[in-house]
C-alpha positions in Angstrom: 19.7 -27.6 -14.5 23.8 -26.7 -14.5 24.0 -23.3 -13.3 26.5 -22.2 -16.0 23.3 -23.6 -18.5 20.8 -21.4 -17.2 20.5 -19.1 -20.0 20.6 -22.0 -23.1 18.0 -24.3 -20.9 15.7 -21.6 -20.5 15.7 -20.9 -24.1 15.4 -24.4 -25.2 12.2 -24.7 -22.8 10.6 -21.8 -25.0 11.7 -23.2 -28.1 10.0 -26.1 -27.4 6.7 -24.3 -26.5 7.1 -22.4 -29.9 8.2 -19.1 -28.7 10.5 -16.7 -31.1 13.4 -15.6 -29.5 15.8 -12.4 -29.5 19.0 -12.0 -28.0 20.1 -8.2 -26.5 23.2 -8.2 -24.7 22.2 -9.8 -21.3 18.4 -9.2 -22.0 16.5 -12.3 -23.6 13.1 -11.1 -25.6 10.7 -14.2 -26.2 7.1 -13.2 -28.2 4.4 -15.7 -28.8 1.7 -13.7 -30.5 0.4 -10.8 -28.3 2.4 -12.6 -25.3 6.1 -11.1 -24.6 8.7 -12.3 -21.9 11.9 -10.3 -21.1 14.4 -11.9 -19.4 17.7 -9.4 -18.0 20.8 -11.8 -17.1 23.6 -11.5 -14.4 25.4 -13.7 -16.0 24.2 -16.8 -17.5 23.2 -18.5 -14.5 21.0 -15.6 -12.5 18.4 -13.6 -13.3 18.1 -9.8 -12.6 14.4 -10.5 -13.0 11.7 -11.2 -15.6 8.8 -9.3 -17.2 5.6 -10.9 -18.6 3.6 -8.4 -21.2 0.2 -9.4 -22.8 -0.9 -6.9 -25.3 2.6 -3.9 -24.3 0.8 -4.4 -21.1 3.0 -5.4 -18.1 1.2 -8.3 -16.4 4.1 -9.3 -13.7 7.4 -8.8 -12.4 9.5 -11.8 -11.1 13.3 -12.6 -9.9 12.6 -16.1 -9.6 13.7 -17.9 -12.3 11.7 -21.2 -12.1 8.4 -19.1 -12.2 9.4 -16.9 -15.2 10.7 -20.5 -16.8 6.7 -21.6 -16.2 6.1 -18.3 -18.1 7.6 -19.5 -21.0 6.0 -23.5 -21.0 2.7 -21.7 -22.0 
């Protein structure tokens, strides 16, 4: 993956598994049913870090990008 990509491959990957998808400045919302990933952006090729919610209920908190991408394969 490009670095300058980060942000469009990492939304392609959830459109592919099916997840909606909502753009917020430099956040990225993702919901699949009660299952909700937020993404905040330093650009578009770094993370600030990731959120994983099932049910409003924060689950985990990751700055690593490939694990919060395995988020979104689900």
């Amino acid at each position: 993956m490009v670095d300058t990509d980060a942000r469009q491959a990492v939304s392609a990957v959830a459109a592919d598994a099916g997840w909606n998808h909502r753009i917020a400045d430099r956040s990225d919302y993702f919901d699949k049913g009660v299952v909700r990933v937020h993404i905040v952006w330093r650009g578009d090729s770094a993370i600030n870090g990731g959120t994983l919610y099932h049910d409003d209920i924060m689950q985990t908190y990751s700055r690593d990008l490939p694990t919060v991408e395995g988020w979104l394969k689900r």
